[in-house]
Every structure is written in structure tokens, then in C-alpha cells.
BAMARTI-338624 format. One line per field, with one value per residue: x, y negated, z negated of N, C-alpha, C in turn; residue in one letter; residue number from 1. Coordinates in pm, whole numbers, plus 50000, padded with zeros to 5 digits. Each point is the difference from the previous one (the first is absolute). Layout:
BEGIN
nx: c(X, ...)
ny: c(Y, ...)
nz: c(Z, ...)
cax: c(X, ...)
cay: c(Y, ...)
caz: c(Z, ...)
cx: c(X, ...)
cy: c(Y, ...)
cz: c(Z, ...)
rest: c(A, ...)
nr: c(NUM, ...)
//
This chain:
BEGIN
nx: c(25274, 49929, 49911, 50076, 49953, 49907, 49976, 50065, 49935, 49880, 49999, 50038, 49932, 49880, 50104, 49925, 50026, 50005, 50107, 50043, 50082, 49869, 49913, 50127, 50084, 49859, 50010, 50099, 49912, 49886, 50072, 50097, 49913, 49971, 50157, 50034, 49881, 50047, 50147, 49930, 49893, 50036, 50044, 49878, 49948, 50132, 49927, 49952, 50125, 50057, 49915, 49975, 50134, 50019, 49867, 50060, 50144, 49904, 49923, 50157, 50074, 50101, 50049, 49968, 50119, 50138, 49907)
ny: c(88357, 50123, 49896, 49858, 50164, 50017, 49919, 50011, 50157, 50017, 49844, 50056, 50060, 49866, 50091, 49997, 49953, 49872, 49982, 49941, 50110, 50089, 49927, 50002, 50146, 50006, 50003, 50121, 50118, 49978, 50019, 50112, 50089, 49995, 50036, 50039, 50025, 49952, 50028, 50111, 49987, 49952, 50086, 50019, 49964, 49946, 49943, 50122, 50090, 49928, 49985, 50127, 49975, 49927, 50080, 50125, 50029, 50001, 50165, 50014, 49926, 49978, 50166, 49915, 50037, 49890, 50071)
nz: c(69366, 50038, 50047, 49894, 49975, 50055, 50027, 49894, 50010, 50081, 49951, 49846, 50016, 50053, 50043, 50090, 50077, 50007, 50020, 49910, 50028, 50027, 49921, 49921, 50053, 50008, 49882, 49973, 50108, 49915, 49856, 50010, 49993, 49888, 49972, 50056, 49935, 49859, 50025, 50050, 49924, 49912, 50059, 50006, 49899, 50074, 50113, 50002, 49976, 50068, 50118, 49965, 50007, 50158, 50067, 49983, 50068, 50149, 50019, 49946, 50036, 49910, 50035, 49893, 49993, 49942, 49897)
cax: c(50144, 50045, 49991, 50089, 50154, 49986, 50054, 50109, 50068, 50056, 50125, 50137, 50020, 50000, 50103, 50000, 49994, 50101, 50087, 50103, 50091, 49936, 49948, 50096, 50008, 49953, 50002, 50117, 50012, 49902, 50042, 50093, 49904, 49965, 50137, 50000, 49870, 49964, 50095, 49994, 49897, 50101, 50087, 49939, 49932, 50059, 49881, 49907, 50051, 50058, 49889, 49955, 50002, 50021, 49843, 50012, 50050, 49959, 49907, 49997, 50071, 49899, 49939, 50068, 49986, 50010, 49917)
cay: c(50011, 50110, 49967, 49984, 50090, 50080, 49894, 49951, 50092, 49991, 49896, 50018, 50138, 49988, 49935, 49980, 49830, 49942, 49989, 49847, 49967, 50021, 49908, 49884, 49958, 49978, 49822, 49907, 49997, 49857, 49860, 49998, 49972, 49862, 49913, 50045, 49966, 49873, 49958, 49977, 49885, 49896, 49991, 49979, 49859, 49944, 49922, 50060, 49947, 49858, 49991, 50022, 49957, 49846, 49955, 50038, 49846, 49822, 50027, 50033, 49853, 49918, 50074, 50041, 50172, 50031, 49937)
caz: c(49982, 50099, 50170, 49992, 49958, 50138, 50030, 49982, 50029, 50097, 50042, 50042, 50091, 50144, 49991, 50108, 50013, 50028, 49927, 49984, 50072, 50069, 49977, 50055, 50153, 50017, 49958, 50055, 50135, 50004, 50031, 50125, 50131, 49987, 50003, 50190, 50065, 49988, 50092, 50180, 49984, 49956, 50117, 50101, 49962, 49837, 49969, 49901, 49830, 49922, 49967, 49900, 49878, 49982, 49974, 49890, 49876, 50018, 49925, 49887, 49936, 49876, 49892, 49854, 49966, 49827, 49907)
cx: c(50060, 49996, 50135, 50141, 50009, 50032, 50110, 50146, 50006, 50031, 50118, 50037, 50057, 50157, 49985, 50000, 50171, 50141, 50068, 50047, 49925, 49967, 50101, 49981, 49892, 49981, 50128, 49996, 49883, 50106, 50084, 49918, 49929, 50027, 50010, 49910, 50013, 50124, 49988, 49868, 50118, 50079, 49920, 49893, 50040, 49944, 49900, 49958, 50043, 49833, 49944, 50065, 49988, 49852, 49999, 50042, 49964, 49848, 50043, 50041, 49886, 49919, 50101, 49984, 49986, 49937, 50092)
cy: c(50096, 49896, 49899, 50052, 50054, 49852, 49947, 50116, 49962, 49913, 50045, 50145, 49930, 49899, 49908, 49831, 49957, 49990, 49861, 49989, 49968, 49814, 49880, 50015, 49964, 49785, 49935, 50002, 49897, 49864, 49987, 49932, 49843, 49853, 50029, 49903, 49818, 49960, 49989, 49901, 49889, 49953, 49995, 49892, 49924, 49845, 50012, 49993, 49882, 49907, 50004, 49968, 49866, 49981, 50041, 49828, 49913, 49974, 49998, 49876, 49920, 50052, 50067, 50159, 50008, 49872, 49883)
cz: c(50102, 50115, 49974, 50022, 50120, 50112, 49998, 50054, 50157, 50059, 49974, 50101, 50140, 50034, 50154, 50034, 50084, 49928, 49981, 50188, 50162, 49999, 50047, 50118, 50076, 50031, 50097, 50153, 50017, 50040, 50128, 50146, 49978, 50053, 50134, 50060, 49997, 50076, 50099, 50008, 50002, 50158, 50090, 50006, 49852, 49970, 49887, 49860, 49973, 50013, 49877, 49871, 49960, 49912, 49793, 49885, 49974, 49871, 49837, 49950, 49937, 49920, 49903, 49938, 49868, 49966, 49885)
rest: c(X, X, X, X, X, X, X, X, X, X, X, X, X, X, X, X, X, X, X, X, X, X, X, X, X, X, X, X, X, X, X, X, X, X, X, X, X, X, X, X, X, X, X, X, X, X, X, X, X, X, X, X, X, X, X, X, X, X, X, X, X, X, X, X, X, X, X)
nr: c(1, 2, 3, 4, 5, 6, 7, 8, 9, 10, 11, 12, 13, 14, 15, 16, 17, 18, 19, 20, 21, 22, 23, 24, 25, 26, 27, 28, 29, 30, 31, 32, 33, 34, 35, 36, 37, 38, 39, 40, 41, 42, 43, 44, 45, 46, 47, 48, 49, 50, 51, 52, 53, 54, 55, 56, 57, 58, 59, 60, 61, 62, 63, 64, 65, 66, 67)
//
């Protein structure tokens, strides 16, 4: 019971770690950069993606989703 209590004290003691706000921004300069990245891709081989999706659809048709 003491190694529980003693455990459990110093989780809550260790206030140390990341914060909410720290974390979004984080996520949100990902996606920003993300989005950059796939536009100037896009603008620069807009062959590419439509490729890929033409091979995608062509692969999915005739496939029934709802049961």
C-alpha cells in the first residue's frame, strides 16, 4: 500500500510535461506545412494525383459498401 501511495504522490507532484496549447500548435504547423507541401506537389505534378485516383475508382466500382 506504501509503494501505491508513494507512487501515486509523485505523479501528482511531477507537474512537468506538455501543455493543450503547446500540442495544438504543434498539430496545426503539421498540417499547415502539410498543405504547402501537397499544393506545390499538386502544381507541380497535377498528373499525379488525378492518376491516382483514376487507378483508385477504377479499383473500387462494383464494390457494394451498404449491406
Amino acid at each position: 500500500m506504501m509503494k501505491a501511495k508513494s507512487i501515486l504522490n509523485r505523479f501528482l507532484k511531477n507537474q512537468s510535461g506538455e501543455g493543450f496549447l503547446d500540442v495544438a500548435m504543434k498539430i496545426l504547423i503539421v498540417v499547415v506545412i502539410g498543405a504547402a507541401i501537397l499544393a506545390i506537389m499538386n502544381t507541380a505534378m497535377p498528373n499525379l494525383f488525378q492518376g491516382l485516383i483514376d487507378k483508385i475508382s477504377t479499383e473500387l466500382t462494383g464494390i457494394n459498401i451498404v449491406a
